[in-house]
N, C-alpha and C positions, 0 to 999 in steps of 0.2 A: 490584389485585395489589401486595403489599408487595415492593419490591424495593430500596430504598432500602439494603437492608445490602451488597448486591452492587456494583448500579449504580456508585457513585463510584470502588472500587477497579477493576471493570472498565473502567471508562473511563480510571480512569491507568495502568494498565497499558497499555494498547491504546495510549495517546499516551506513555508511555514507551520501548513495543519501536519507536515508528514515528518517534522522533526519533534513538532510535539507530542505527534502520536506515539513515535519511538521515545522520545522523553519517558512517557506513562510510562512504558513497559518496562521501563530501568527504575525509575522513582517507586513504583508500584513495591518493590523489595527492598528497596534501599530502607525505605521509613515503616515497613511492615512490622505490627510490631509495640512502633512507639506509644506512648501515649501521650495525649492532645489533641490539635490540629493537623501536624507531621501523619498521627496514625489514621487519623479521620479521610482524609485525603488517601491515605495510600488506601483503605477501605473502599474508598470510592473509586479509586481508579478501578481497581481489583472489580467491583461490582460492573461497574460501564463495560471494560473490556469483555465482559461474561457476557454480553450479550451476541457477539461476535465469534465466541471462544469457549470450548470445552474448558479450556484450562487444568486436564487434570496434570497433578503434578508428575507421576510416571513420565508423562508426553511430554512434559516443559524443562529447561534449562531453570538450573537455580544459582543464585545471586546473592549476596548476603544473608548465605542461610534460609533462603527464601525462593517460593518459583517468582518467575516473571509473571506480567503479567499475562503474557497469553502462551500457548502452548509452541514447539519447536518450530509448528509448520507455521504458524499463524507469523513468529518472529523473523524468521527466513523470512514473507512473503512481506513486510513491514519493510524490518531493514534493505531489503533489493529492494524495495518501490523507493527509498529513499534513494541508495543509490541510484537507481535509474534515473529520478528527478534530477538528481544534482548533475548526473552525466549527459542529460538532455537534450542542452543548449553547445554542447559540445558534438554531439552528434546531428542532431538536427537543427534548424533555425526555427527560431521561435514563429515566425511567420508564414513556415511550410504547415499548413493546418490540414492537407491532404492524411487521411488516416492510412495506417501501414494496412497490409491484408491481413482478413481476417487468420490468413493460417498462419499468421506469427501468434496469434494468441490461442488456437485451437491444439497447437501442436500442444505448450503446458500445460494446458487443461489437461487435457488426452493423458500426460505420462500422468497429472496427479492423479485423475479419475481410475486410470492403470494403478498405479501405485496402490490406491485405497482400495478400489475392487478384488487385488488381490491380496492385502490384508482380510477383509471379509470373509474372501470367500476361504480364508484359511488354506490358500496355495503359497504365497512365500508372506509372513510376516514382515512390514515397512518396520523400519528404524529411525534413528535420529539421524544418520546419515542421506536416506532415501527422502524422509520427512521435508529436510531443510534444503535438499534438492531443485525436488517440483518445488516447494516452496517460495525458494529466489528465482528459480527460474519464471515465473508467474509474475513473482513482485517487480523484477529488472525489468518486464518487459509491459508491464500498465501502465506506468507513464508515455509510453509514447502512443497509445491511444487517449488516454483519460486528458494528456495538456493540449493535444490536438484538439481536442473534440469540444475540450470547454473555451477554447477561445474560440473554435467555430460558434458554437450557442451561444455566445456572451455578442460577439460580430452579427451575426445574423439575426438578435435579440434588439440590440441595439442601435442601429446602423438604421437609419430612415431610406427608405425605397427612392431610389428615382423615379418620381412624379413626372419630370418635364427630360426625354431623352436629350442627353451633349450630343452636341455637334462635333 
């Protein structure tokens, strides 16, 4: 499968939105705060992330004085997804667009949903340490379904059918 016109831009893309997205959540406290543009902006990031994120500050890592902008688990599963993208292309080729099985990603589901369930239910209290856990463990491991899958959809979106069978 020729995919070699997509692959590359989709992979910088994909490690582009994921180092800005870890950008927010550092700038988000950095400029918290200020007044201007600097504060306006960290206001907003603060707001965007909320839609994604409890963000209470108990839950979150703080930074200049400041929480992040998303809460421990959401930062863990952020930065591993970064990691993972950058680790990749080092593990796999950009051109294997075969997705892993599904129980590489049911297995960290499963401990976070464990994790949280028993939070809940008030049998052991999650931490900062359990939190950032499942966390990365979740985020390291979406890249290698998410850069697969979108240069498959991007390949098979774009790529015109053979009309006339080769010989």
């Amino acid at each position: 499968m020729q995919t070699k016109r997509y692959q590359k831009v989709i992979f910088s893309v994909i490690l582009a939105i994921a180092v800005l997205w870890c950008a927010g959540i550092i700038i988000a406290p950095y400029w918290a705060g200020n007044e201007g543009i600097t504060g306006d902006i960290s206001e907003g990031i603060y707001g965007f992330y909320s839609k994604s994120c409890h963000q209470v500050s108990e839950r979150s890592h703080h930074l200049f004085g400041e929480k992040l902008g998303v809460c421990s688990r959401c930062t863990a599963i952020y930065f591993a997804f970064l990691l993972g993208v950058i680790l990749y292309p080092f593990i796999r080729k950009l051109s294997n667009i075969d997705l892993p099985s599904l129980f590489w990603l049911f297995i960290p589901v499963g401990l976070m949903l464990l994790d949280v369930g028993l939070d809940l239910a008030d049998v052991q209290k999650n931490s900062f340490i359990t939190r950032e856990i499942t966390g990365a463990v979740i985020g390291v491991v979406l890249p290698f379904f998410i850069i697969p899958g979108t240069i498959r959809v991007f390949y098979e979106y774009f790529t015109p059918p053979d009309v006339i069978p080769k010989k």
